[in-house]
C-alpha positions as semicolon CSV with decimal commas, in nm:
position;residue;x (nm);y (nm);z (nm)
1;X;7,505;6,578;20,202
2;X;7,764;6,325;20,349
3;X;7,898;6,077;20,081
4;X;8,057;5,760;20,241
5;X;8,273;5,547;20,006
6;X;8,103;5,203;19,950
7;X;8,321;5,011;20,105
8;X;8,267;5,205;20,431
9;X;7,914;5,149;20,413
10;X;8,011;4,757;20,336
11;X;8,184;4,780;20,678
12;X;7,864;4,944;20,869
13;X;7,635;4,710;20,688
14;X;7,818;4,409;20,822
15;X;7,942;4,613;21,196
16;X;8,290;4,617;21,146
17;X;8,251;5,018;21,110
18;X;8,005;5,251;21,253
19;X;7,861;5,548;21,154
20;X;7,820;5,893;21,370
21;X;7,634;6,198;21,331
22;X;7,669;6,449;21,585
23;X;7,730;6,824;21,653
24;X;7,544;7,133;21,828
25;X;7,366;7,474;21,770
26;X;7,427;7,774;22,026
27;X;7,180;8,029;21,930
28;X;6,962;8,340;22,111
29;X;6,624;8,339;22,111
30;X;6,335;8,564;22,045
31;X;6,297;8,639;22,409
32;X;6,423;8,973;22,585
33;X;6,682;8,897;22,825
34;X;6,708;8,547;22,748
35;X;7,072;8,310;22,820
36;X;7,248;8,225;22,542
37;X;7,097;7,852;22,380
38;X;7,297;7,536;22,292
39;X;7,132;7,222;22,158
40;X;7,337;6,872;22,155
41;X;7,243;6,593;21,918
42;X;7,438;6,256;21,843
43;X;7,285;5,955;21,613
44;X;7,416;5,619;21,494
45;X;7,355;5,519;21,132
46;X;7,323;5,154;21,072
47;X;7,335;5,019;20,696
48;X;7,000;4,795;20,625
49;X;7,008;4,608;20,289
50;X;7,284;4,552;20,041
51;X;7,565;4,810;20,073
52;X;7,684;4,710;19,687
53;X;7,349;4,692;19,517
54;X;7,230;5,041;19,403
55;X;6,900;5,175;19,557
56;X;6,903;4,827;19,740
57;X;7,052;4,999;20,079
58;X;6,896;5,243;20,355
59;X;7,037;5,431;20,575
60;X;6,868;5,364;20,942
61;X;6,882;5,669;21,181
62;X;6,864;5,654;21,584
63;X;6,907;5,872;21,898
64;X;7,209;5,832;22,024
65;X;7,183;5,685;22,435
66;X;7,387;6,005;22,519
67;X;7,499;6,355;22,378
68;X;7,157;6,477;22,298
69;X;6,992;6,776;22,485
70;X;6,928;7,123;22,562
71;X;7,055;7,400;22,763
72;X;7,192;7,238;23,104
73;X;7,111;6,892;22,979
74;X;7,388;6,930;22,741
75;X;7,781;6,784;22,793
76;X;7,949;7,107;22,665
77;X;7,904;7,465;22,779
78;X;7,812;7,755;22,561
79;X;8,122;7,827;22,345
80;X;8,006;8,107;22,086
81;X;7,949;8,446;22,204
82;X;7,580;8,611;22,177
83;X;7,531;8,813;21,919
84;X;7,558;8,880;21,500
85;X;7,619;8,615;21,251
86;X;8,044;8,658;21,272
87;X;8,034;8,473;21,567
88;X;8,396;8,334;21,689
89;X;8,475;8,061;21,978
90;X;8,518;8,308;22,295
């Protein structure tokens, strides 16, 4: 869950502030012999509605243009190393 303070979402709502999402999985797949998997995603949140009414706001979620792919689509390389679930930044 991601609370934003009200008056944040007053700022969104009237695009003096915006509103990110965006991070990445690395993961291995089912596959024998398989590289090492990352997934990119980015979105911008845009406030529809009144920010200070309650229930009278929604949230409105889209793709960000950029930051959002697979594999050798994505802007970063693979950070994590393969294997268990203690993985640490290599």
């Amino acid at each position: 869950m991601i609370r934003v303070p009200v008056s944040d979402m007053i700022a969104i709502a009237e695009g003096r502030k915006y509103l990110m999402i965006w991070g990445w999985v690395e993961y291995d797949d089912g596959f024998e012999d398989t590289p090492r998997r990352r997934s990119e995603f980015a979105a911008i949140v845009t406030m529809l509605g009144k920010a200070t009414e309650a229930n009278a706001a929604h949230a409105n979620i889209r793709m960000h243009p950029r930051h959002n792919g697979t594999d050798d689509e994505c802007t970063n390389p693979i950070v994590t190393a393969r294997g268990g679930a203690d993985l640490q930044p290599v």
